[in-house]
Each structure stands twice: as structure tokens, then as C-alpha cells.
N, C-alpha and C positions, 0 to 999 in steps of 0.2 A: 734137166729141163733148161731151157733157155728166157732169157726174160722175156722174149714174145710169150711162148706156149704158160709162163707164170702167171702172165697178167690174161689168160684167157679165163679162166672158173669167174673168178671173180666179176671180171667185166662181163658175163653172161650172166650171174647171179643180179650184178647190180640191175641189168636190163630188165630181166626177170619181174623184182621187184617192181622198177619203173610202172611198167607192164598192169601189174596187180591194184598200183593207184591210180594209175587210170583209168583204169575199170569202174572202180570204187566209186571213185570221182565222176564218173559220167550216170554210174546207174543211182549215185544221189542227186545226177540231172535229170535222173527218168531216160535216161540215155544206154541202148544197150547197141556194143559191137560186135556182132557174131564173130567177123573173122579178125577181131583184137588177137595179137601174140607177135610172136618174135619171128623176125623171115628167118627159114629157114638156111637159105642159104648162105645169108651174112654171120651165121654160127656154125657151119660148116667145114668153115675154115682153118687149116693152122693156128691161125693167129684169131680169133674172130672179134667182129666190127658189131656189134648186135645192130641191125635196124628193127624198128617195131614197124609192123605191119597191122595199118589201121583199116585195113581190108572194104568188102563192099557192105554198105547199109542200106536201109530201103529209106524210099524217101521223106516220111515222116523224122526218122533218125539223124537224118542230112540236117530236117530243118529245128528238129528240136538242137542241136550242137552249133548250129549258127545261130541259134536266139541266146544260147549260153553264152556264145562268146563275146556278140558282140554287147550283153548285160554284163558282162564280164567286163568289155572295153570301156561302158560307162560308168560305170564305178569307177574305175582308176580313173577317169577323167575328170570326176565330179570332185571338185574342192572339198576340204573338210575343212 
């Protein structure tokens, strides 16, 4: 094997996981992404690049993940 085709498992496992806290993470926001996972075709590859694919939501799902984040943005804003 070559150090490309090496660091492919791996780097698709880590995506993988990535992937699974995300989930995690959104559906303890009440946040669910039907088509959350990995493109396909950026693991397709020889070598692959994982991109996660945050696919389409409907728009309740849009607006509840823009209230998380931007309650997400005021916290770190907000002084301790």
C-alpha cells in the first residue's frame, strides 16, 4: 500500500465518527438531519477526502439549527 491508500480507512473512520456526533449533537438540539452522512463520492476515491453531507431539511429543522447556533454564538460572546 502506499501512504495515500494508508491514511484512507482511517481518515473515513475518523469522518465517520465525526458524522455520529453530530447527529448526537443536533438531536439533543431536537435537531434531526435525514440526509446527515458522508458523500459519497468524496470516499470513492483512491485516496479519499471524506466531506459530510448535511443534505436537505425541512424548514422547521433550518430554523431550529439557526437558533442553536446563533444561542451557541451568545454564549461565547457573553463574558464570564
Amino acid at each position: 500500500m502506499t501512504e495515500r491508500t494508508d491514511h484512507a480507512a482511517p481518515c473515513v473512520e475518523e469522518a465517520e465518527e465525526t458524522v455520529e456526533k453530530l447527529r448526537a449533537a443536533l438531536a439533543g438540539a431536537g435537531i434531526g438531519l435525514p440526509s446527515l452522512g458522508l458523500d459519497a463520492g468524496s470516499i470513492a476515491r483512491t485516496a479519499p477526502c471524506p466531506l459530510v453531507e448535511l443534505g436537505r431539511c425541512s424548514v422547521d429543522a433550518a430554523a431550529r439549527l439557526a437558533a442553536a447556533l446563533m444561542a451557541s454564538a451568545d454564549d461565547r460572546s457573553t463574558p464570564r
